[in-house]
SERO-4910 file (N, C-alpha, C, O; in steps of 0.05 Angstrom, whole numbers):
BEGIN
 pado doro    nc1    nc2    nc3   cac1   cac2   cac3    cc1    cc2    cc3    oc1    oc2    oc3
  Unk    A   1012     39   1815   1014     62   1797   1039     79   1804   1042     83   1828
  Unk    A   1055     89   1788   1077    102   1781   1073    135   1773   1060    147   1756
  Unk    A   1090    143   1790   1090    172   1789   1102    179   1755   1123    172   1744
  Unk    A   1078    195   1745   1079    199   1708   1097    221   1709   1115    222   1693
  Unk    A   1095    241   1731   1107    270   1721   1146    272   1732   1161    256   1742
  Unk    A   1148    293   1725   1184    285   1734   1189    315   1743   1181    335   1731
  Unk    A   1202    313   1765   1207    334   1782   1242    335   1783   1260    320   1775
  Unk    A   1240    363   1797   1281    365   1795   1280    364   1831   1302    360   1842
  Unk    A   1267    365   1841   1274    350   1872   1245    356   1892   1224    366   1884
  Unk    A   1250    351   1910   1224    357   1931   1238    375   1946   1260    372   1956
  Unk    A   1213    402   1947   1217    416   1952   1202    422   1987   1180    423   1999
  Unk    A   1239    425   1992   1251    423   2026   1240    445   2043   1245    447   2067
  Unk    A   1222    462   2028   1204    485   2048   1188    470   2057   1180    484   2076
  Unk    A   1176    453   2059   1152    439   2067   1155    433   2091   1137    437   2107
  Unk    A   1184    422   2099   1192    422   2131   1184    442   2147   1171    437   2166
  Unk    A   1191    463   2141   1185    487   2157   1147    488   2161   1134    488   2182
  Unk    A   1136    489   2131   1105    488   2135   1095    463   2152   1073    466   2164
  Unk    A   1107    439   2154   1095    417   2168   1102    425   2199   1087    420   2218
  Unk    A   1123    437   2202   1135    446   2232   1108    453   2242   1094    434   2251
  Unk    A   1100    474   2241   1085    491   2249   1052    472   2244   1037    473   2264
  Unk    A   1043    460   2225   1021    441   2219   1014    427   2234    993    431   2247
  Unk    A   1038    397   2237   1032    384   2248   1022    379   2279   1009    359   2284
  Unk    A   1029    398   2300   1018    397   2325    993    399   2329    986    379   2342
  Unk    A    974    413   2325    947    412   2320    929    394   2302    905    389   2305
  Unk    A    949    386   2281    930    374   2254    924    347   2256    942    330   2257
  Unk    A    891    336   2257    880    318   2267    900    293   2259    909    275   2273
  Unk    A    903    299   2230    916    270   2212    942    265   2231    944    243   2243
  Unk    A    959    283   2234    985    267   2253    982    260   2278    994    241   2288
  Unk    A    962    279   2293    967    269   2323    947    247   2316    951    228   2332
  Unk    A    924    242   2296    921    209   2300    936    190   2293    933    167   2301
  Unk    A    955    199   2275    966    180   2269    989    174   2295    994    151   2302
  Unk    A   1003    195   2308   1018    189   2325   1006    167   2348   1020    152   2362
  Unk    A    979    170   2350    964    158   2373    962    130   2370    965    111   2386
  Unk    A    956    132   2337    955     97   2338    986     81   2336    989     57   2337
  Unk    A   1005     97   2333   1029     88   2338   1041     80   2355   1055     60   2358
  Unk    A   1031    103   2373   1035     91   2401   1028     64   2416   1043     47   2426
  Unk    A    999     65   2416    983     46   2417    998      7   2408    997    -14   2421
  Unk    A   1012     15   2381   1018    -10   2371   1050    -15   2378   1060    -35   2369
  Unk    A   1068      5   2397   1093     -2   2399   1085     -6   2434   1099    -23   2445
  Unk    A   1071      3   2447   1064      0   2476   1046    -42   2470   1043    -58   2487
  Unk    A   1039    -45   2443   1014    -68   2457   1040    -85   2443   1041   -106   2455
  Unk    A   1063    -84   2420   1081   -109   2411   1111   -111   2418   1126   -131   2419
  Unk    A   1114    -82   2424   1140    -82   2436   1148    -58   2463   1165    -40   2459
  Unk    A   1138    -60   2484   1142    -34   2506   1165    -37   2505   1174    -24   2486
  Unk    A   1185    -51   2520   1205    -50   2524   1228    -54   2511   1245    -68   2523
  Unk    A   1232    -43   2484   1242    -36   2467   1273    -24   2479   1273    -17   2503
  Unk    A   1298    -23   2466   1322    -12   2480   1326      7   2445   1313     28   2445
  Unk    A   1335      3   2429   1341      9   2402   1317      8   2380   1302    -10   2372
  Unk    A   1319     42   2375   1286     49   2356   1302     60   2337   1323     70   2346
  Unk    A   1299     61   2305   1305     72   2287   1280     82   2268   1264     66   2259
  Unk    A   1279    109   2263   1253    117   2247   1279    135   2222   1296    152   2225
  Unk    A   1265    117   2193   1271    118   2172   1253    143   2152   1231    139   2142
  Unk    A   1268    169   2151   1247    186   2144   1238    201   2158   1215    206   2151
  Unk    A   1247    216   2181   1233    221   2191   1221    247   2198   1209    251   2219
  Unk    A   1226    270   2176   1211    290   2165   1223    314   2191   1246    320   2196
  Unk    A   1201    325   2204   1218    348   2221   1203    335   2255   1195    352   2270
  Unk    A   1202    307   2262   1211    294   2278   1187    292   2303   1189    284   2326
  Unk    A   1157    304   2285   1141    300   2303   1127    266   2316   1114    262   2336
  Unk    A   1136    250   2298   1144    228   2304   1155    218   2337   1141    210   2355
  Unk    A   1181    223   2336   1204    220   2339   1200    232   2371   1208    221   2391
  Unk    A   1185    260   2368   1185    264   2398   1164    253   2412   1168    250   2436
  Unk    A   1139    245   2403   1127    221   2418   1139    198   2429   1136    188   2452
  Unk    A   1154    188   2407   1164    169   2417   1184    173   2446   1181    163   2468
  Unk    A   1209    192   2436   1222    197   2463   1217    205   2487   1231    198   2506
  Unk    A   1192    225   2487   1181    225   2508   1162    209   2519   1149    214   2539
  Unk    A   1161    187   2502   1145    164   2516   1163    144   2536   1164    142   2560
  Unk    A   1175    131   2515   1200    112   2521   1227    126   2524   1242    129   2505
  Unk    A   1232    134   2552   1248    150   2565   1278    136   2569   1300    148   2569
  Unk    A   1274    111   2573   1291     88   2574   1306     74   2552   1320     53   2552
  Unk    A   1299     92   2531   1309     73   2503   1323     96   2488   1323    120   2491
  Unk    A   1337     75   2468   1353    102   2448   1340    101   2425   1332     81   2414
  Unk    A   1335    131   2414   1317    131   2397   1332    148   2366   1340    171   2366
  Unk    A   1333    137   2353   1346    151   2318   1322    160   2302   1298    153   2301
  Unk    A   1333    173   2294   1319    182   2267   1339    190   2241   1363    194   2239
  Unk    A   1324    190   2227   1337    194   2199   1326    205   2172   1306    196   2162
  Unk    A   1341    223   2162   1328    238   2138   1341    242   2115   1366    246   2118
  Unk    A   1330    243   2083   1350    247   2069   1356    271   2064   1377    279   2054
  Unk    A   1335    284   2070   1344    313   2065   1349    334   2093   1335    336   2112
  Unk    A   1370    347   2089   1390    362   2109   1365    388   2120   1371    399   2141
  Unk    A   1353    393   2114   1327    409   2122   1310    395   2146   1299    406   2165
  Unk    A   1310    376   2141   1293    360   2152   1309    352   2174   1300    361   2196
  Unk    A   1333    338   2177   1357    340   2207   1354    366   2218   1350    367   2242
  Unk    A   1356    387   2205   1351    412   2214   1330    416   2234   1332    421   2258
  Unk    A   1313    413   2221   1287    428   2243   1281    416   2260   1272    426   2281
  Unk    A   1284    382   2254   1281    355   2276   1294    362   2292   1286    362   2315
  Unk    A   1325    372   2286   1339    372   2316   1331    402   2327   1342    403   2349
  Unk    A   1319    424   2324   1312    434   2333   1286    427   2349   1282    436   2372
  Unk    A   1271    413   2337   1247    407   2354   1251    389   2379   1235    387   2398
  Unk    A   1278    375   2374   1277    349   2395   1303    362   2411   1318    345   2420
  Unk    A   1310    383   2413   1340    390   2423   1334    394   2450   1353    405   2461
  Unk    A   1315    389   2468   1312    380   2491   1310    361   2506   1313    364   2530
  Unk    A   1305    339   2494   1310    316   2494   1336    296   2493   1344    296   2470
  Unk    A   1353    277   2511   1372    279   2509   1371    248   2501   1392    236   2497
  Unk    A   1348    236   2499   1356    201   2494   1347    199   2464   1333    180   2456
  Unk    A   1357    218   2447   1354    214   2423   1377    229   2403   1390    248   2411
  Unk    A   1380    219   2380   1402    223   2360   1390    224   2328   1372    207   2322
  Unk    A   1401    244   2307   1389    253   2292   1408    247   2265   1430    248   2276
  Unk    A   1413    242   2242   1428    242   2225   1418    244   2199   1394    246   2197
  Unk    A   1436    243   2174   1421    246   2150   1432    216   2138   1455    207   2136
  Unk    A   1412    206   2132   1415    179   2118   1405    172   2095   1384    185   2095
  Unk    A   1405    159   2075   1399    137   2043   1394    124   2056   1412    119   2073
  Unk    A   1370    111   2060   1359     84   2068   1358     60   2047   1357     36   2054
  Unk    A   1360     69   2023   1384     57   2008   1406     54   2009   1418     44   1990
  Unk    A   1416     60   2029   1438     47   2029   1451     46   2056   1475     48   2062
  Unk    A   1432     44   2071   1439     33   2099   1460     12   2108   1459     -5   2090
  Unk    A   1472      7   2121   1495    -20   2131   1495    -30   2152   1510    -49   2154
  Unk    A   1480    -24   2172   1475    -31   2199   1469    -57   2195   1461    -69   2175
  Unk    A   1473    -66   2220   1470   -103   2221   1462   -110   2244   1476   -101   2263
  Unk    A   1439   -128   2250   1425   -133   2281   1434   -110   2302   1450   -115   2320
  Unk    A   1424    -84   2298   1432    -68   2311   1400    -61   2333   1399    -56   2357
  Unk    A   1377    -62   2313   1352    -47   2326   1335    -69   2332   1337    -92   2323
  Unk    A   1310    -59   2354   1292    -69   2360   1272    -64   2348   1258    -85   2346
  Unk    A   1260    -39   2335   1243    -39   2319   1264    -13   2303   1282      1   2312
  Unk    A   1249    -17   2271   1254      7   2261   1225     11   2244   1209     -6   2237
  Unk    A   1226     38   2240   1200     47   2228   1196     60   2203   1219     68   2198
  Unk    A   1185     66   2187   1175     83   2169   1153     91   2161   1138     78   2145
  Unk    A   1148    118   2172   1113    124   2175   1111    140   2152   1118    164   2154
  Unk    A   1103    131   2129   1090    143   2103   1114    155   2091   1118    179   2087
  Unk    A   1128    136   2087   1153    141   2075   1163    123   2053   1181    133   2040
  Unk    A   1153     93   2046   1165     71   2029   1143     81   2005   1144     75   1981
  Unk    A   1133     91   2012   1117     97   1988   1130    119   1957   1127    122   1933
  Unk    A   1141    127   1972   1164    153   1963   1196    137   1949   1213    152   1940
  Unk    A   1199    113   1949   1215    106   1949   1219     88   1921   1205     69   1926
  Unk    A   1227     84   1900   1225     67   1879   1240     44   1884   1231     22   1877
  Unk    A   1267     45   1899   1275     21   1897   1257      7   1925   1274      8   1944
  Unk    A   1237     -2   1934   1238    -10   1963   1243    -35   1967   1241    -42   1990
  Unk    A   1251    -53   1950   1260    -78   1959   1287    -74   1966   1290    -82   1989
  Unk    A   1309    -65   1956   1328    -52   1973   1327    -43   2002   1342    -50   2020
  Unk    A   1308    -29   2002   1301     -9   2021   1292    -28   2050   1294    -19   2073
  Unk    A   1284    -50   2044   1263    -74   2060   1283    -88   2064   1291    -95   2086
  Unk    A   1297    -97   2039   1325   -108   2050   1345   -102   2081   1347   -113   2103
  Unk    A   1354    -82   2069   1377    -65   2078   1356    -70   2113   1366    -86   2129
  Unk    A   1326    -55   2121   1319    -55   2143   1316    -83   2160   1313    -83   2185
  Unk    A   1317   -100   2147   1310   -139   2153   1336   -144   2165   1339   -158   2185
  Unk    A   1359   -128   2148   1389   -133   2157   1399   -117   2189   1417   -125   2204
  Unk    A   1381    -95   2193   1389    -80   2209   1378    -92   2238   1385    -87   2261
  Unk    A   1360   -107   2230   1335   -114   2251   1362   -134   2270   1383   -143   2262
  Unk    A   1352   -135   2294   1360   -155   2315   1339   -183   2318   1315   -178   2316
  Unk    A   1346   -209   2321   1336   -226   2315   1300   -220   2333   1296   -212   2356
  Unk    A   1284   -227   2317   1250   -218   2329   1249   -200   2324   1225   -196   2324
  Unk    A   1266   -167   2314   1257   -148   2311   1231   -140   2294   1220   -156   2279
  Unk    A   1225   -116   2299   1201   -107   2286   1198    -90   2269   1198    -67   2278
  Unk    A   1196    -93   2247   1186    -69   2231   1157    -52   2232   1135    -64   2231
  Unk    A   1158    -31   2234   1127    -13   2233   1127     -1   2213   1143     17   2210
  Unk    A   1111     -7   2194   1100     15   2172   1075     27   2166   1055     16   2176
  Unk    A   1072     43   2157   1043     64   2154   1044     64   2113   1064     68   2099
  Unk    A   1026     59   2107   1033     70   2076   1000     81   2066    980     76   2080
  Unk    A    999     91   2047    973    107   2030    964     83   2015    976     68   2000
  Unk    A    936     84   2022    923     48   2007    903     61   1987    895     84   1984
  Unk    A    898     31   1974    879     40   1949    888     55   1935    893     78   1941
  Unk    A    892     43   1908    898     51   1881    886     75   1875    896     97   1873
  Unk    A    851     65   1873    825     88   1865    834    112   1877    828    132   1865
  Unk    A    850    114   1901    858    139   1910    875    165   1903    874    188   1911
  Unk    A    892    146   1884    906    163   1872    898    192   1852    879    198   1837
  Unk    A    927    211   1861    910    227   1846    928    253   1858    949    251   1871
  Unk    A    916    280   1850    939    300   1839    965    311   1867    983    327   1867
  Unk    A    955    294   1884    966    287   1917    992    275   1914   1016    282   1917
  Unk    A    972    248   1901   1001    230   1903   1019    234   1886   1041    222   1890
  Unk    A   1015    249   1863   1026    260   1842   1053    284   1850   1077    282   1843
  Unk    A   1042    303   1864   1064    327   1871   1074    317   1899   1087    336   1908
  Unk    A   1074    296   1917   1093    286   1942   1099    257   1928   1098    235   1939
  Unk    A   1106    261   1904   1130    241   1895   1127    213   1905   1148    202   1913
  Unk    A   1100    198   1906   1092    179   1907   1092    163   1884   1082    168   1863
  Unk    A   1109    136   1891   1115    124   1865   1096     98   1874   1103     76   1866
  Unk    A   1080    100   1886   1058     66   1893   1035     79   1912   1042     98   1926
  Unk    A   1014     71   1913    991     66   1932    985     28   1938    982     11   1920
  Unk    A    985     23   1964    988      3   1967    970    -13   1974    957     -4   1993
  Unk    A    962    -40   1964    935    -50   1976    938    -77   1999    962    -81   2002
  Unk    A    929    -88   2009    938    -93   2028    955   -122   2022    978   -128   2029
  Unk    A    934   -140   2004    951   -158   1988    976   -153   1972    990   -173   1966
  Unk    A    987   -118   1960   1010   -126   1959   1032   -110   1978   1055   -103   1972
  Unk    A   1016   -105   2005   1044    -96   2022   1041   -120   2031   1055   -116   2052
  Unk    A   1036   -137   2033   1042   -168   2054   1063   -186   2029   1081   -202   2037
  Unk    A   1058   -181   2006   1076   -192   1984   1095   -188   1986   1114   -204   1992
  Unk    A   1094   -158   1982   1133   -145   1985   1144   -147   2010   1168   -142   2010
  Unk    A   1130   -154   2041   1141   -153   2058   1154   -186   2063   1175   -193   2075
  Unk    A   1137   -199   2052   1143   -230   2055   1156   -236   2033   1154   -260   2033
  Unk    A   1169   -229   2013   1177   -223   1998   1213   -226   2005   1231   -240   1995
  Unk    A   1214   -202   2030   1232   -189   2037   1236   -202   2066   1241   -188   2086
  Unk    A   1235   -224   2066   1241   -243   2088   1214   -239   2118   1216   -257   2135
  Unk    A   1195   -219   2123   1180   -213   2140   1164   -228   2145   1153   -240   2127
  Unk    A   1157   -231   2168   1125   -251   2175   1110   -225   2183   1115   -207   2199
  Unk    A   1089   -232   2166   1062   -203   2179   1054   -208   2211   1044   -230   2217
  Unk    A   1057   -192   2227   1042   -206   2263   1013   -179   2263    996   -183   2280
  Unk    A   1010   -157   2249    986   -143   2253    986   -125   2223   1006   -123   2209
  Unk    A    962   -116   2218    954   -101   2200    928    -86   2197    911   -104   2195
  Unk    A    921    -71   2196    893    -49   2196    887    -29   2183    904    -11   2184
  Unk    A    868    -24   2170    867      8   2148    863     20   2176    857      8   2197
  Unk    A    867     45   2173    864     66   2187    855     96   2167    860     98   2143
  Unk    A    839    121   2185    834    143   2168    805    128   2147    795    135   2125
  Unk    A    801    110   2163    775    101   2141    756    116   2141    749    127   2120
  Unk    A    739    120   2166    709    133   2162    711    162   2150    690    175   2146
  Unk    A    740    175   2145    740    197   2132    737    186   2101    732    203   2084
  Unk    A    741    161   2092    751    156   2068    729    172   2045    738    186   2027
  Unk    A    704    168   2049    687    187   2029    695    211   2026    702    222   2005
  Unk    A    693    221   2050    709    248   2044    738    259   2030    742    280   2017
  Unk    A    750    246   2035    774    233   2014    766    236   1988    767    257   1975
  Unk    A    758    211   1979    755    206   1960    736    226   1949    739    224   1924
  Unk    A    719    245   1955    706    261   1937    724    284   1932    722    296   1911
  Unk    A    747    294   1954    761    313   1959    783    307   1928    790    326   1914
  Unk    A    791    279   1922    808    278   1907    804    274   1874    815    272   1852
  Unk    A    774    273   1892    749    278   1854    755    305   1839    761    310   1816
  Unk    A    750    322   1862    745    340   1853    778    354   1842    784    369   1824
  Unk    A    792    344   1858    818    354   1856    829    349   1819    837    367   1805
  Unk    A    826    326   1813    828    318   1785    826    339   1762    837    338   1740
  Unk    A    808    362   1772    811    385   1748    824    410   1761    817    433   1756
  Unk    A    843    405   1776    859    426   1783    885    424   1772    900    405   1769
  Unk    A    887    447   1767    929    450   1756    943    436   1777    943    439   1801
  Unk    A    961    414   1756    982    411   1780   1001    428   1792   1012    425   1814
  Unk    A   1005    444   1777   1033    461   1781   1020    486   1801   1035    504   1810
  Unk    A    996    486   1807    990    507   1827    971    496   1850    955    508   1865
  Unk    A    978    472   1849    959    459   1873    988    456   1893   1012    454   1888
  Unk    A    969    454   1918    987    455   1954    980    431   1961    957    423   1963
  Unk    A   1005    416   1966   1004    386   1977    990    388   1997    975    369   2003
  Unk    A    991    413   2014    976    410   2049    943    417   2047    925    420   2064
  Unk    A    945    418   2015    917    433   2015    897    425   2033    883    439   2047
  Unk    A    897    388   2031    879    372   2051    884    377   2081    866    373   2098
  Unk    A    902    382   2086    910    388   2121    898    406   2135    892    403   2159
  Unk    A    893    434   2120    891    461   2132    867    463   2126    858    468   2103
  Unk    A    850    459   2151    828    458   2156    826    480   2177    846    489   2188
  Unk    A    796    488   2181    785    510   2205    786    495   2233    785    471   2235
  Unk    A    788    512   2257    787    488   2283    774    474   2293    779    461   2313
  Unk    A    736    473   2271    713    465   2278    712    442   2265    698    425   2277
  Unk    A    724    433   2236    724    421   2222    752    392   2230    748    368   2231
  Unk    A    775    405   2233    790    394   2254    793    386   2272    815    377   2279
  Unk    A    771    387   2288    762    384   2318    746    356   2303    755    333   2305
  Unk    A    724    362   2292    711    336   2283    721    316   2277    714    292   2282
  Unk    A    742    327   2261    757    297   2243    783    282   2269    794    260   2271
  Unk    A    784    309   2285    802    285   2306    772    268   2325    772    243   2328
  Unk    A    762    277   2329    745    259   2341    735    225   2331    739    203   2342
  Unk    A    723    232   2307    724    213   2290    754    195   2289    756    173   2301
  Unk    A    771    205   2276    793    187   2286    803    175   2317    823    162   2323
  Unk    A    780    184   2332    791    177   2361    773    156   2370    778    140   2387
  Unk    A    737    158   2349    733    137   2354    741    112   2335    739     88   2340
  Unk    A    749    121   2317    765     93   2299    781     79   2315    775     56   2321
  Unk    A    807     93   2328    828     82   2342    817     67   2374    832     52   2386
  Unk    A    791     75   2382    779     60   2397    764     34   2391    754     18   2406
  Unk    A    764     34   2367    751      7   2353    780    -10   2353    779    -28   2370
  Unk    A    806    -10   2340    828    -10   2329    829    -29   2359    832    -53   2360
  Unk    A    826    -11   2381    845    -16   2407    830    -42   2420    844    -52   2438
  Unk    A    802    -56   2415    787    -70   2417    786    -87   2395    767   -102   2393
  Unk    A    807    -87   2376    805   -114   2369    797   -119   2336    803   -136   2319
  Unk    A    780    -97   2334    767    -93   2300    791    -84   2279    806    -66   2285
  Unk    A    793    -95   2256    809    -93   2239    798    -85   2216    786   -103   2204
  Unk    A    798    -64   2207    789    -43   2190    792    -56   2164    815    -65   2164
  Unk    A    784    -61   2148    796    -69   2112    801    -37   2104    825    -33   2104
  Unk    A    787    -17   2098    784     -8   2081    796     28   2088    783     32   2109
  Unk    A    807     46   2085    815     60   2093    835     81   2072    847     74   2052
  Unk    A    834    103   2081    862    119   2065    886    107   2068    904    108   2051
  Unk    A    888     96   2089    926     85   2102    928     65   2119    916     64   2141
  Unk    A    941     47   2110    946     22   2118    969     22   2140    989     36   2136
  Unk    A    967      8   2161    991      5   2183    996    -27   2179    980    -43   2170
  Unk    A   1028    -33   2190   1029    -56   2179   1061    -57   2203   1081    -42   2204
  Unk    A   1051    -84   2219   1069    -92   2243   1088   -118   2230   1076   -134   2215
  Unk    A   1109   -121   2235   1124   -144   2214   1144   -151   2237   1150   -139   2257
  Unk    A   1150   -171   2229   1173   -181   2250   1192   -201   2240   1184   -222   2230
  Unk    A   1223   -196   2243   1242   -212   2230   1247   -248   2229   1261   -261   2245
  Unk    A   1235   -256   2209   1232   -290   2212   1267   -298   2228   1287   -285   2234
  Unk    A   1259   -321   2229   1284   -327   2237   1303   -342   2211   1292   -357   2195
  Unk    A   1332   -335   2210   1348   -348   2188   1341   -376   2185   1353   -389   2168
***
């Protein structure tokens, strides 16, 4: 499904509201956790990381302060977003920040892994986009992606954050194999919240678009937030033992560059 409505750009205050969001808010630090999790169990010793998208860099500083030893990029298309990233990470000295088109990237066997965490989704051209990263990869490299699954999900969300796909799992393995990739892992994630989701985005259906808050779902009370990271902590303890989720809000998806 294809984003119906038409916007004159995305609007670059959101960096500043995610700044301040994301450190507390269950959804990223789980998601940062299981990231971790999957670059520590397929690739530790990693030298060259590239994260495509990478918003105001809460990402980015897990990573560098994990893997202390490695050079770590990021990249954004919008200059708001370099902004506050390099403010957030300006202590940090094994990492580098720039503004990039991932459309139109040129790099060539340069990285060991590169990433994009809930970002190809946003993107209309992505076979380009999958291209251009296949090209960047160093031979075995890895791609990491995160994307928003299930169609049924869609809805006045994916509508105002300029989502042009929800992805199901049969066709992110399409477009990735597609795009020269062999799948090596894959898992829904954010599942046992999925009811809750999904009623949250029921109800959302009779709300104005033009006055609804993308973060609406984020900004939760500390009791309610407290719960839902738990819950996600015991998902990611299932995850880390071996169980492979089908069904979920968001799909993670480990790829690795075939050989020519």
């Amino acid at each position: 499904m294809t984003n119906k409505f038409s916007y004159k750009s995305y609007d670059q205050s959101l960096h500043n509201k995610l700044f301040f969001l994301e450190k507390n808010n269950f959804w990223f630090i789980s998601r940062n956790n299981l990231i971790l999790f999957l670059l520590k169990k397929f690739r530790p010793n990693f030298k060259n990381f590239l994260e495509i998208g990478c918003g105001t860099g809460f990402v980015l500083k897990m990573i560098a302060e994990n893997f202390q030893n490695s050079n770590i990029l990021g990249t954004e298309i919008y200059e708001s977003g370099v902004k506050i990233t390099k403010k957030r990470l300006k202590k940090l000295k094994n990492i580098k920040i720039f503004k990039m088109d991932a459309r139109k990237m040129k790099q060539n066997n340069k990285y060991d892994i590169v990433a994009a965490f809930d970002v190809i989704e946003h993107i209309k051209e992505e076979d380009i986009v999958l291209n251009n990263i296949y090209k960047s990869l160093k031979q075995n490299g890895l791609l990491i992606i995160t994307v928003p699954q299930h169609k049924f999900l869609w809805s006045i969300y994916d509508e105002i954050g300029f989502h042009q796909r929800r992805y199901s799992v049969k066709y992110a393995k399409f477009i990735l194999s597609k795009n020269k990739f062999k799948i090596d892992y894959s898992t829904s994630f954010n599942s046992f919240l999925m009811p809750i989701m999904f009623f949250s985005r029921f109800l959302n259906k009779f709300k104005n678009i033009n006055n609804y808050d993308i973060l609406h779902e984020l900004k939760l009370g500390k009791t309610l937030n407290f719960l839902f990271k738990k819950i996600l902590e015991f998902e990611l303890f299932l995850i880390k033992r071996g169980i492979r989720i089908k069904f979920g809000g968001s799909l993670v998806i480990v790829a690795s560059k075939k050989k020519s």
